[in-house]
PALO-48747 format. One line per 2 residues: number of its first residue (from 1); for each residue x, y, z of C-alpha. Coordinates in Angstrom, 2 decimals. Layout:
% PALO-48747
NUM) X,Y,Z  ...
//
This chain:
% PALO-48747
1) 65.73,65.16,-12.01  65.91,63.48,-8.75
3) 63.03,65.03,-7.52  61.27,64.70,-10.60
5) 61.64,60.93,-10.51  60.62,60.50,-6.81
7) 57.66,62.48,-7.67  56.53,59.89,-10.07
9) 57.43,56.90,-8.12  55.49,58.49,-5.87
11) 52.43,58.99,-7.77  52.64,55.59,-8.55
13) 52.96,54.13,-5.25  49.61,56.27,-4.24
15) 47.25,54.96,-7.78  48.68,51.12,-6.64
17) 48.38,51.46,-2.57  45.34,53.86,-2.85
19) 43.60,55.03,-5.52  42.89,51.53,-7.36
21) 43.99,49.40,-4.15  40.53,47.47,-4.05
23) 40.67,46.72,-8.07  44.17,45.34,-7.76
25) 43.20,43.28,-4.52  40.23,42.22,-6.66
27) 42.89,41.16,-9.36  45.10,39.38,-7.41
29) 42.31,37.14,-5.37  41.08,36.13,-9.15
31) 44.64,35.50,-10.11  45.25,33.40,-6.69
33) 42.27,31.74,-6.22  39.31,29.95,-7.92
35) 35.46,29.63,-7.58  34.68,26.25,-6.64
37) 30.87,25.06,-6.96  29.36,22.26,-4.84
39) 26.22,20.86,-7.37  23.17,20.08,-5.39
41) 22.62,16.19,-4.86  19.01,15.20,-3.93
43) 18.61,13.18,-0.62  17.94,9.39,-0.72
45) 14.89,7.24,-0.32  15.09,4.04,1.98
47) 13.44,1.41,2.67  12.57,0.59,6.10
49) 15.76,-1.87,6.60  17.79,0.80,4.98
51) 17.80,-0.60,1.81  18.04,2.37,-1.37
53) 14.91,2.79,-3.20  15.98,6.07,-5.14
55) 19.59,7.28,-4.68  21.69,9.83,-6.79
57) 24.72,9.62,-9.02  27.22,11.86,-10.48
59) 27.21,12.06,-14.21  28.70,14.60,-16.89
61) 26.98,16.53,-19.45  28.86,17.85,-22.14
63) 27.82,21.39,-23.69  29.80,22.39,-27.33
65) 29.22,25.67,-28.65  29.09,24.98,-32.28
67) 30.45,28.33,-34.30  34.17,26.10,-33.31
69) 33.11,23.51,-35.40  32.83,25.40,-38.84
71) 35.23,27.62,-40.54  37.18,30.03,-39.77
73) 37.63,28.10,-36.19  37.70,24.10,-37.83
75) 37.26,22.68,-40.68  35.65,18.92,-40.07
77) 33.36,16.69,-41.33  29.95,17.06,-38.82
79) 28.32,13.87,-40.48  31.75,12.09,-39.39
81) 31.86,13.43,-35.58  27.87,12.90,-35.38
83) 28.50,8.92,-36.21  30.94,8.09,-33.69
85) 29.80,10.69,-30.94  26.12,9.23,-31.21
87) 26.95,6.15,-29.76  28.14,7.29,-26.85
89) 25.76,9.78,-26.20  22.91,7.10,-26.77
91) 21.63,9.05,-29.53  20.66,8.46,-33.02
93) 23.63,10.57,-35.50  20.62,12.51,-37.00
95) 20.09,14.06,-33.82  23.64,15.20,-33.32
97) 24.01,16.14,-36.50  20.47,18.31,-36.08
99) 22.40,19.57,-33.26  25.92,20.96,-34.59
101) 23.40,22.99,-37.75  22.12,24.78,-34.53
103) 24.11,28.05,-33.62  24.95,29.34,-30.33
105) 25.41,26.53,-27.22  23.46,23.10,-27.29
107) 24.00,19.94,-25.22  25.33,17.46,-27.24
109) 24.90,15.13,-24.26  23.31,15.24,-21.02
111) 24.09,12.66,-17.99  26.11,10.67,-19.46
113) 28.28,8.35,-17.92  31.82,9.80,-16.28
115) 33.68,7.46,-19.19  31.78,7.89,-22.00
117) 31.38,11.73,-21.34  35.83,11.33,-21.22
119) 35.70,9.67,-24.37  33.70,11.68,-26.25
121) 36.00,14.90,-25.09  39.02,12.56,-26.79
123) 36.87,12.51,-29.93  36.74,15.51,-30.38
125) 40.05,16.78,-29.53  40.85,14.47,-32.17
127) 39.35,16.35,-34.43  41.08,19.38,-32.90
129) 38.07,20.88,-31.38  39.48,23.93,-29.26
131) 38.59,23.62,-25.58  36.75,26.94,-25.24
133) 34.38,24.71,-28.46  32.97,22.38,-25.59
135) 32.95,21.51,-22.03  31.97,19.44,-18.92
137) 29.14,19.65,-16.74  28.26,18.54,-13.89
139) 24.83,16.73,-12.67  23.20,14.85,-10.61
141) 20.61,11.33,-11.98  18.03,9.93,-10.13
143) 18.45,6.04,-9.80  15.71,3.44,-8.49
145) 18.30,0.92,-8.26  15.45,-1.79,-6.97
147) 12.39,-0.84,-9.74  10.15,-0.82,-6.86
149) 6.83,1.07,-5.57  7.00,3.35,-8.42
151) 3.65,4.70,-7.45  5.12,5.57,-3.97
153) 8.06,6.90,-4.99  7.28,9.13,-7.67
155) 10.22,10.29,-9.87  12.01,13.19,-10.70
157) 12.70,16.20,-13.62  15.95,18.38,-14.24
159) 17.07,21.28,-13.25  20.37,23.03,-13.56
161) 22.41,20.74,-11.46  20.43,17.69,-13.03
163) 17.31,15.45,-11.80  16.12,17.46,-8.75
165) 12.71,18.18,-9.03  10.02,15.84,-7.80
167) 7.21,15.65,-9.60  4.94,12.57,-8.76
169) 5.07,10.58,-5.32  6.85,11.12,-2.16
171) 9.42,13.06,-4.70  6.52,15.68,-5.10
173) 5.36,15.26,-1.41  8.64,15.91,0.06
175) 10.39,17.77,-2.74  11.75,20.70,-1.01
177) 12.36,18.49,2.08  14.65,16.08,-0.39
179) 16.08,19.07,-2.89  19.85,19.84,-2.34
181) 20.95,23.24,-3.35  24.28,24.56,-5.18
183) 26.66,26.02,-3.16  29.13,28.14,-4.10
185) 32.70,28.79,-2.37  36.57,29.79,-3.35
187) 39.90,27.89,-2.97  43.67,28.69,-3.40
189) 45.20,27.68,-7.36  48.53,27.22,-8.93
191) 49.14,29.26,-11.72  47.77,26.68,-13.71
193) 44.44,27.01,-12.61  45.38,23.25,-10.22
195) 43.12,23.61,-6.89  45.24,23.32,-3.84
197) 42.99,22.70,-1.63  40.11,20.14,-0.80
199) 36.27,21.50,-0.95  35.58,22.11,3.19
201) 33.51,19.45,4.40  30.18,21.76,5.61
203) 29.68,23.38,2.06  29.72,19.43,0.98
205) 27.21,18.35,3.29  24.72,21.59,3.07
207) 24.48,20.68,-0.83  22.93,17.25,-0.08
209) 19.09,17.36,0.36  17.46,15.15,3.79
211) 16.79,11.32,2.89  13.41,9.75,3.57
213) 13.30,6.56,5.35  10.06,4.75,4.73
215) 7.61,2.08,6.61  7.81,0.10,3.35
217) 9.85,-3.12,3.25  11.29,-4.22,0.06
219) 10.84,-7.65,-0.24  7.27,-7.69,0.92
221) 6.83,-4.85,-1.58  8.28,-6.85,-4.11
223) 6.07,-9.98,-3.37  3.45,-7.96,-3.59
225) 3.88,-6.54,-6.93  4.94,-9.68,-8.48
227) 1.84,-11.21,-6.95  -0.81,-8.60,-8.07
229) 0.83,-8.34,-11.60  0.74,-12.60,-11.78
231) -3.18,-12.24,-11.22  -3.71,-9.47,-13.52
233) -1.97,-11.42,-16.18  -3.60,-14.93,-15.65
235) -7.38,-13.15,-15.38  -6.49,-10.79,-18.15
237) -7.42,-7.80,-15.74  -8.06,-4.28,-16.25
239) -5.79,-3.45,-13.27  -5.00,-4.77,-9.62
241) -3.64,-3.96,-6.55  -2.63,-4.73,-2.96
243) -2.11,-2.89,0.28  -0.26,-4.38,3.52
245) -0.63,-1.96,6.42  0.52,-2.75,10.30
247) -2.65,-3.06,12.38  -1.23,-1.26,15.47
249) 0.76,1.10,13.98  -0.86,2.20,10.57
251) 2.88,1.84,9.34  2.48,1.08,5.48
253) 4.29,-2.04,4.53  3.47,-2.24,1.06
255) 1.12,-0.60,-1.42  1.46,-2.41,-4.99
257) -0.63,-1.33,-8.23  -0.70,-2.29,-11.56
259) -0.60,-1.43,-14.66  2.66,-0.15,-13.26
261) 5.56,1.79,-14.70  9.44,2.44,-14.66
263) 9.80,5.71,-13.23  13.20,6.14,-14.66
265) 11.38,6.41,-18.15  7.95,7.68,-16.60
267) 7.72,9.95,-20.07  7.32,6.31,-22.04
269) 4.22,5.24,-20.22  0.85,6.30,-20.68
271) -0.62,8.74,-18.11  -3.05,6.18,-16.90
273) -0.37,3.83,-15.81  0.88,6.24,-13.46
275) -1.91,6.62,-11.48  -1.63,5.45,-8.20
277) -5.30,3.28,-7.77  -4.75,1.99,-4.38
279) -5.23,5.99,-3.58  -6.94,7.46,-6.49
281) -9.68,4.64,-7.36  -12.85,4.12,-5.59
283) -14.17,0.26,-5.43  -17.52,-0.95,-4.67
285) -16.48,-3.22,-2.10  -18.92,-5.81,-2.73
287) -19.23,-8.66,0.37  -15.75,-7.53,2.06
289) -18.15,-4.75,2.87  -20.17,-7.33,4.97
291) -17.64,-6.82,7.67  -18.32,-3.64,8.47
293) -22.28,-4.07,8.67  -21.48,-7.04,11.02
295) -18.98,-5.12,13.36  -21.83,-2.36,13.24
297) -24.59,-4.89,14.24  -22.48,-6.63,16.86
299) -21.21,-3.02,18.30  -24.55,-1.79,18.86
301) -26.09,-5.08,20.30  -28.59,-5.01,17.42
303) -27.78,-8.86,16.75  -25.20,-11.57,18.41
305) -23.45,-13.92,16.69  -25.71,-16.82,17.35
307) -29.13,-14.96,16.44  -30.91,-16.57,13.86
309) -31.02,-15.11,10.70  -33.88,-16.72,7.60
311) -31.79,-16.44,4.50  -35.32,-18.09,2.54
313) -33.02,-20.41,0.85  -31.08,-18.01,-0.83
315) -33.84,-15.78,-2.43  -36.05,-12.98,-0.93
317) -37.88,-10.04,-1.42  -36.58,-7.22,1.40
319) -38.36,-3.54,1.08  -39.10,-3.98,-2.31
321) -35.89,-5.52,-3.74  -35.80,-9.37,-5.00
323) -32.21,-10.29,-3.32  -30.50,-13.78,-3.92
325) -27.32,-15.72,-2.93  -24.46,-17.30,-4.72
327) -25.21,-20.84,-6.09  -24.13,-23.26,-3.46
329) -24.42,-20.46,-0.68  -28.24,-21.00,-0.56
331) -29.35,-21.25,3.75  -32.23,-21.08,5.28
333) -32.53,-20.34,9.09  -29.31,-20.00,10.56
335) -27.19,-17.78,13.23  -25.63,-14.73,11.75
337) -21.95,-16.49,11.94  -23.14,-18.48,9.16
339) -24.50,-15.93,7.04  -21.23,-14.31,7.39
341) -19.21,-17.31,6.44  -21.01,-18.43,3.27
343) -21.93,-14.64,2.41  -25.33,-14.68,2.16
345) -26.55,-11.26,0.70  -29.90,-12.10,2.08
347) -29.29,-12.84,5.61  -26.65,-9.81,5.81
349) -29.49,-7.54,4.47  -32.21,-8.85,6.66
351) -30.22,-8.36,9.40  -29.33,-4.93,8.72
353) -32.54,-3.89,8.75  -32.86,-3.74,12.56
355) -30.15,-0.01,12.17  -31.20,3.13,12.46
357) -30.02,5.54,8.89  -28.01,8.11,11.30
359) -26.75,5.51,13.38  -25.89,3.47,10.37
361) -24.14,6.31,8.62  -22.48,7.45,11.95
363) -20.61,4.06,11.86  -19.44,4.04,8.21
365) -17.77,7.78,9.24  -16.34,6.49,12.18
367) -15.04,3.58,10.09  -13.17,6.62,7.77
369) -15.22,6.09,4.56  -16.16,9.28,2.73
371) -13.34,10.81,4.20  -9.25,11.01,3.31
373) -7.25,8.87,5.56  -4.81,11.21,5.55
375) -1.62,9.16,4.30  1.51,11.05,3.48
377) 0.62,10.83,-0.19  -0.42,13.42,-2.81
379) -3.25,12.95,-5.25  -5.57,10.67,-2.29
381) -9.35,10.07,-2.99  -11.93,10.32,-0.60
383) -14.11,7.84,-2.24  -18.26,7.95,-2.11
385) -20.92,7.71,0.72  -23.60,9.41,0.59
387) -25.25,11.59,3.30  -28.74,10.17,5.15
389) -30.77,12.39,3.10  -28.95,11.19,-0.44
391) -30.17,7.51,0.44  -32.24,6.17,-1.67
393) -35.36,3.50,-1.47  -32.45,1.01,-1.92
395) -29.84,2.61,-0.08  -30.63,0.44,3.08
397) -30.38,-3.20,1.49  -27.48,-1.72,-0.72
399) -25.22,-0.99,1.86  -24.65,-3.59,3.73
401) -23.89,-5.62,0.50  -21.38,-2.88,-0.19
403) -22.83,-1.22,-2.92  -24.41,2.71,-3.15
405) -20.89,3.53,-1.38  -17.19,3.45,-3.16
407) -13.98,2.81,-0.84  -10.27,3.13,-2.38
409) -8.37,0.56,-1.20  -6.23,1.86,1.66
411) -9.56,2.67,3.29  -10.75,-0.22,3.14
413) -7.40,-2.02,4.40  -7.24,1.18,7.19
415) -10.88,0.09,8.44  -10.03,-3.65,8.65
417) -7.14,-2.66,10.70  -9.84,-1.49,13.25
419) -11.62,-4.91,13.46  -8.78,-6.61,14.82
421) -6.58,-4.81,16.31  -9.39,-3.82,19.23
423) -11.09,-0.66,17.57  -8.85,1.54,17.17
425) -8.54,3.03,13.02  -4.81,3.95,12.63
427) -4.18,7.09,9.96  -1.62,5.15,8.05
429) 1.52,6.50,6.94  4.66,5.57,4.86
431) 7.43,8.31,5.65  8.97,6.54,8.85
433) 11.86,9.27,9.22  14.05,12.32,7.95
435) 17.37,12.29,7.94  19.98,15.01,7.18
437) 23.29,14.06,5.09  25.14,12.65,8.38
439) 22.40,10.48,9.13  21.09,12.31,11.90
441) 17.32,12.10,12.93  15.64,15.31,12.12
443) 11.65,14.13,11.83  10.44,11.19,13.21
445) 6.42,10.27,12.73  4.57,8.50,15.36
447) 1.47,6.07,15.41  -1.67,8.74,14.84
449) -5.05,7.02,16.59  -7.46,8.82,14.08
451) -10.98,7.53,16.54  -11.85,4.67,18.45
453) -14.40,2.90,16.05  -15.33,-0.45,17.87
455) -15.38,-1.71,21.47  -12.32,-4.52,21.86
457) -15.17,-7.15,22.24  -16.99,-6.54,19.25
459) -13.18,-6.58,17.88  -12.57,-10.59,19.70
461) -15.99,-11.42,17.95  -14.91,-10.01,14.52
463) -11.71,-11.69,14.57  -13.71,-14.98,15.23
465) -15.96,-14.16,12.31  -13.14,-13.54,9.80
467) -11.42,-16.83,11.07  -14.52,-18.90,10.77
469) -14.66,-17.33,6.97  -11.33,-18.57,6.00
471) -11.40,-21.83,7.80  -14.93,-22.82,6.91
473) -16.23,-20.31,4.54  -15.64,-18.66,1.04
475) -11.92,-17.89,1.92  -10.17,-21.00,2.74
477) -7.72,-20.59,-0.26  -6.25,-17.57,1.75
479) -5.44,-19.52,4.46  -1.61,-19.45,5.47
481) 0.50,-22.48,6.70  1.33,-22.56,10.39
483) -0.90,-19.28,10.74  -4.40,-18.07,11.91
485) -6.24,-15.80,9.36  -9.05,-14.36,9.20
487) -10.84,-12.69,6.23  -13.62,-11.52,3.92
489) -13.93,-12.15,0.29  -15.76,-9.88,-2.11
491) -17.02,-10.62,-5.58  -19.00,-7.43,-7.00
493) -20.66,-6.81,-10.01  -19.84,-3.72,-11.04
495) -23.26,-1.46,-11.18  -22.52,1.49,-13.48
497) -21.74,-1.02,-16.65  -25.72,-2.01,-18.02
499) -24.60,-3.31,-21.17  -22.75,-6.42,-19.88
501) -21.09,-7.90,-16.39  -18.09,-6.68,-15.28
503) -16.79,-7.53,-11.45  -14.03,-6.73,-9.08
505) -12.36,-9.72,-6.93  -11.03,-9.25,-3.85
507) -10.19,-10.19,-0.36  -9.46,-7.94,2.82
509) -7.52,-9.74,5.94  -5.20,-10.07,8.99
511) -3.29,-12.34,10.75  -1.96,-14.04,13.01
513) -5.91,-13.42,13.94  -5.41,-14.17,17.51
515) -2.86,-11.60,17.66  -2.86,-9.41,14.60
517) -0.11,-7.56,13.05  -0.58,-6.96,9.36
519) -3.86,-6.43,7.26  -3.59,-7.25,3.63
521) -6.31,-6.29,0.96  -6.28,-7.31,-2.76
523) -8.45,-6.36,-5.62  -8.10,-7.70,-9.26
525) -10.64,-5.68,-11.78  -12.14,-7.17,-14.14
527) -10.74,-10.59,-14.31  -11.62,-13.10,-17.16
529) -12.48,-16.62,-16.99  -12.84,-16.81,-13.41
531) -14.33,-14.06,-11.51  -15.14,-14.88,-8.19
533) -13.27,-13.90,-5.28  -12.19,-17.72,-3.41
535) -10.72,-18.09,-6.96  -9.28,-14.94,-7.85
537) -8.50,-12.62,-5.14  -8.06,-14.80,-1.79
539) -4.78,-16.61,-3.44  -3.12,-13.64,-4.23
541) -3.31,-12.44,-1.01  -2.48,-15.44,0.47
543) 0.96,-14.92,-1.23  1.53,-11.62,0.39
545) 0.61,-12.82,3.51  2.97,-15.96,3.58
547) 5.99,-13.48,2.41  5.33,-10.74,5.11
549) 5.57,-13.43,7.73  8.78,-14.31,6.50
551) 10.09,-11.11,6.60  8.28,-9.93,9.79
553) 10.10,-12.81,11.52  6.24,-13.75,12.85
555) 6.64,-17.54,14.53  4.51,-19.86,12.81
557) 1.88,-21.07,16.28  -0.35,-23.67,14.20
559) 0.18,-27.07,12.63  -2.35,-28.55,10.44
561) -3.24,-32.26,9.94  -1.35,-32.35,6.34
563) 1.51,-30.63,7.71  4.92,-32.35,8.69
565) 5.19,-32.38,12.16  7.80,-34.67,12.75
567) 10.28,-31.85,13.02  8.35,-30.17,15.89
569) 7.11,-33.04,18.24  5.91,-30.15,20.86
571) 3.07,-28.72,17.93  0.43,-30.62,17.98
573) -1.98,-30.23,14.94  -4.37,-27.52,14.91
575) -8.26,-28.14,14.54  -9.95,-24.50,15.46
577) -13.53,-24.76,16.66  -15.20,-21.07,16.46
579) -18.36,-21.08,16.65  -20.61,-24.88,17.66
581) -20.44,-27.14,15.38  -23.03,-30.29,15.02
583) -21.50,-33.12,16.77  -20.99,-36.45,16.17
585) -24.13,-38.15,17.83  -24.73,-41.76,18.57
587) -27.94,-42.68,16.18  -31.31,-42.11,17.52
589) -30.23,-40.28,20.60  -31.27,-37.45,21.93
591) -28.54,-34.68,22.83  -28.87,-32.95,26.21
593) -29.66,-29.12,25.41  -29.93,-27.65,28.33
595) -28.29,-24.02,28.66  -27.87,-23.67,24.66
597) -28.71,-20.91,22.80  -31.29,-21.20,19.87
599) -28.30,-21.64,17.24  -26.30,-24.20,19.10
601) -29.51,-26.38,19.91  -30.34,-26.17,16.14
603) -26.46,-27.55,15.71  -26.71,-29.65,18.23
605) -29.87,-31.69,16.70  -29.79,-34.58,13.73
607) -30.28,-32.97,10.64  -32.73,-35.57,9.52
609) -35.35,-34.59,12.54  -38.11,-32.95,10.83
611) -40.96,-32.11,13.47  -38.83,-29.58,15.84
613) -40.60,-26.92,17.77  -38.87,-24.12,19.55
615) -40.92,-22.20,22.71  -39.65,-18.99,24.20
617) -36.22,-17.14,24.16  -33.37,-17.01,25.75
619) -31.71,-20.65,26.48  -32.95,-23.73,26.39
621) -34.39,-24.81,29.80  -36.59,-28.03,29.23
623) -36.56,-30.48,26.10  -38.73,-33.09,24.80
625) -37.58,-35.85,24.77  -35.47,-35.77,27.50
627) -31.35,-36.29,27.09  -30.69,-40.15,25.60
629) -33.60,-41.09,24.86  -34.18,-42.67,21.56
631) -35.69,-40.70,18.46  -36.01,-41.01,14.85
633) -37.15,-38.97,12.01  -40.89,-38.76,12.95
635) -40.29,-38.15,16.12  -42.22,-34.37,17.99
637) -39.15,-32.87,19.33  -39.68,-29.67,21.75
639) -37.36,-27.02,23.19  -38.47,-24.54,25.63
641) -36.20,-21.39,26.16  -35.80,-19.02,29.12
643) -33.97,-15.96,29.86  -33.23,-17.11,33.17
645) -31.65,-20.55,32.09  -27.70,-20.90,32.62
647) -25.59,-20.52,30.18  -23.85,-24.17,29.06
649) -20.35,-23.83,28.25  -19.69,-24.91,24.88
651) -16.15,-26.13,22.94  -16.37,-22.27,21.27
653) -16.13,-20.97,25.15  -13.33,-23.36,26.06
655) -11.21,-22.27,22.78  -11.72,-18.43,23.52
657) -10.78,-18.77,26.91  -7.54,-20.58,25.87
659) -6.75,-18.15,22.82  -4.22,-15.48,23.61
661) -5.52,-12.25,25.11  -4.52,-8.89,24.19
663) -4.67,-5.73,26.47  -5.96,-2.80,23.89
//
């Protein structure tokens, strides 16, 4: 018997130890231990002052299988449970109800607040619901605590572990760069399933995707869409938008479009809404385009700013085409600063004329147009420009007009970036930095130069230009207390619509102009009531401009005549001269013109002088009558000009040589 009983003991010892040692060692780590799993939690998006623009939050979902709410399991009234767990769920009670006649597992509600999910697990253990009947979940929700730059930031669809799939905007473009993934480890429990120990610290921080820290800023983003939505709604427009870019850097400060959208409920807005315009949409620029075909002419030495231009009093016929001018913007011969500043379309075209196609087309390339600027944005156009042998008979006094060619706005902003900040066109961007979940740097993007476009003193002239356009031209209602802008309006008639008139409004920019930073362009499409550009467009983006020197901390450097002063005795106020203006002459006296150009002799000479004859090139070298003598309206006045004459220097070369100088 003895034996016997060892014998089994034995046996036993060998099937526990040996035989099934790994299933009971299996057993016991279940027993002793529980799986623990860390939900993935999607990375943030900041501004770039570190201020959230989409974050994540935890949130419950609660998951019922419904066979334990009908007999033989419970006995309850569905209708009853439906009406009081519907409000917490934010659900109609039809729709729970609909959901406990379905069989098998259903959500009865999915990211619901940590509370109300509580609550509704009271309700219905109230109703003596057994546990195994429903349960917790839990997931992640995607928050855009600020409601800004929807386009830009895209938004988000579920997944297991809630919203972590980007699909539209940086969400998309960075999606796997942003998703966290589940992990899953094991931790010591009581014998009532209690964890007794913490979740280590690693397996926390490898379930949170990177964060993206952006070149936007907030509150100029803000200002911005506040600013293009306030136009769209006073000119009843089809849509609108704005871009603010960094001139140096290409650093996107903000890029507002509208009709906008709340990406937390992108599935209630129409498709179109969601479109991001300020990539997608190609413009005809209309006159902003007039900046370009100036740079080009100045660039190439075609034309200086003082050549004289016949605009034929604001009607002409150029190859063919019957051109004319705004009402009141009617000139006849004057330098191509003026032409520029009231926006004649006939002396802009006339002067064109002097280009060569490829060299023309060259230039718009260079300038990035018919090509993607290669932001860090899905979905960008490339907009329209044809190829030298796609021009057409009217291609030449269409395109410097800005029509036959179609620019999306962050082109155009990108290439106005290159007129002032010395010639260089920046590839913008808008991801500034990626960050892991300590905060540690793990991609930073630098400035890209894309091609140097201009020469830095065709880029001086053009910043004189666009100053002498704001200050004395079309845009003065974009000018900017205590700042130097420049600009370009554009007022284009749209020409695919036949069957009535349809424009676009806007207004492309920088400033401070003698030292730029920022370029802003606006558009507002289709406006009502008012439709040109001075009205519509330039005081929209003077609003942007004034709040991104606010938050830029830019020093205000000039102080107007209607400004108070009194607080800053050192500023005195600021009259600009750019380009000659006539001066204030004692009557009947003859100026002295000797060493002036053609353009600042024509300034330079009473308006009311009617028998003027000019001899010769170059600068004036001999006059008729001679310097004070008297004159009147009759009187034979004649200039000879010669190359070889000095150069006078006039109040325009005394302001430039005081103006702040910029190494480039």
């Amino acid at each position: 018997m003895f034996c016997l009983l060892a014998g089994l003991v034995g046996a036993r010892l060998y099937m526990l130890q040996v035989a099934s040692h790994e299933r009971f060692l299996e057993r016991a780590s279940n027993q002793q231990t529980k799986r623990v799993v860390v939900q993935a939690e999607r990375g943030d998006i900041l501004d770039r002052n570190g201020r959230p623009l989409a974050t994540s939050t935890g949130t419950l979902s609660i998951y019922v299988d419904t066979k334990y709410f009908k007999a033989p399991h419970a006995d309850v009234d569905l209708d009853a449970v439906a009406e009081q767990v519907a409000y917490y769920c934010n659900l109609d009670p039809e729709t729970i109800s609909a959901r406990f006649e379905r069989n098998g597992v259903v959500p009865l509600g999915r990211q619901l607040d940590p509370q109300a999910a509580q609550r509704v697990g009271q309700l219905l253990d109230e109703y003596e619901i057994t546990r195994r009947g429903f349960w917790f979940h839990r997931e992640s929700k995607r928050l855009y605590p600020r409601h800004l730059a929807p386009h830009v930031i895209g938004f988000t669809g579920t997944d297991g572990d809630g919203d972590n799939v980007g699909l539209g905007g940086l969400e998309l473009k960075y999606n796997d760069t942003m998703m966290g993934r589940r992990v899953e480890t094991t931790a010591s429990r009581s014998a009532i399933s209690q964890v007794l120990q913490p979740v280590h610290q690693e397996d926390i921080l490898a379930a949170r995707g990177h964060s993206l820290i952006l070149t936007l800023d907030a509150a100029i983003q803000e200002t911005a869409e506040n600013a293009v939505a306030d136009a769209a709604a006073e000119f009843e427009a089809d849509a609108a938008g704005a871009v603010v870019i960094d001139v140096m850097t290409g650093e996107v400060l903000a890029l507002a479009s509208w009709p906008t959208f709340d990406n937390s409920e992108q599935g209630n807005y129409p498709a179109d809404y969601r479109r991001n315009r300020i990539l997608t949409d190609p413009l005809e620029t209309g006159s902003v385009a007039k900046l370009f075909t100036a740079a080009i002419l100045l660039d190439t030495g075609k034309i200086s700013i003082d050549t004289l231009v016949d605009c034929e009093g604001g009607r002409a016929v150029v190859d063919g085409r019957r051109l004319t001018d705004s009402p009141g913007h009617y000139l006849d011969v004057v330098p191509f600063y003026e032409v520029i500043r009231h926006s004649s379309n006939v002396g802009t075209v006339k002067a064109a004329q002097v280009l060569e196609n490829n060299e023309w087309y060259a230039y718009l390339r260079a300038f990035g147009f018919g090509e993607s600027t290669g932001i860090d944005l899905g979905g960008e156009g490339v907009g329209l420009l044809y190829p030298v042998s796609r021009w057409t008979k009217f291609s030449r006094t269409s395109l410097p007009m800005g029509y036959e060619m179609a620019l999306t706005p962050v082109q155009i902003c990108s290439a106005i970036g290159s007129l002032v900040n010395g010639g260089d066109l920046m590839q913008p961007y808008i991801v500034k930095e990626i960050r892991d979940s300590r905060g540690n740097v793990v991609e930073r993007f630098e400035p890209t130069v894309r091609r140097h476009v201009i020469r830095p003193s065709t880029s001086e002239l053009m910043r004189r230009l666009m100053e002498d356009v704001v200050l004395n031209g079309t845009g003065k209602k974009a000018q900017v207390p205590g700042f130097r802008v420049g600009g370009k309006t554009g007022t284009t008639v749209k020409s695919h619509i036949h069957t009535h008139k349809e424009y676009i409004a806007s207004f492309g920019g920088a400033l401070p102009i003698q030292d730029p930073k920022i370029a802003v362009y606006v558009f507002v499409d289709n406006p009502h009531g008012k439709h040109y550009a001075s009205e519509v467009a330039a005081p929209v983006f003077q609003k942007i401009a004034r709040s991104a020197t606010l938050q830029l901390g830019l020093v205000p450097t000039e102080f107007r005549a209607e400004d108070d002063i009194a607080s800053s005795p050192d500023l005195a106020p600021f009259q600009p001269l750019l380009f000659p203006q006539a001066t204030a002459l004692e009557a009947g006296t003859m100026p002295n013109l000797a060493g002036l150009s053609m353009a600042e002799v024509r300034s330079q000479l009473p308006a009311q002088l009617e028998r003027v004859r000019f001899i010769g090139s170059g600068r004036a070298a001999d006059q008729t009558p001679p310097a004070g003598q008297s004159i009147d309206s009759n009187s034979d006045v004649i200039v000879v000009f010669s190359p070889d004459a000095p150069r006078a220097l006039t109040p325009a070369d005394a302001l430039v040589a005081q103006s702040p100088r910029r190494n480039f």
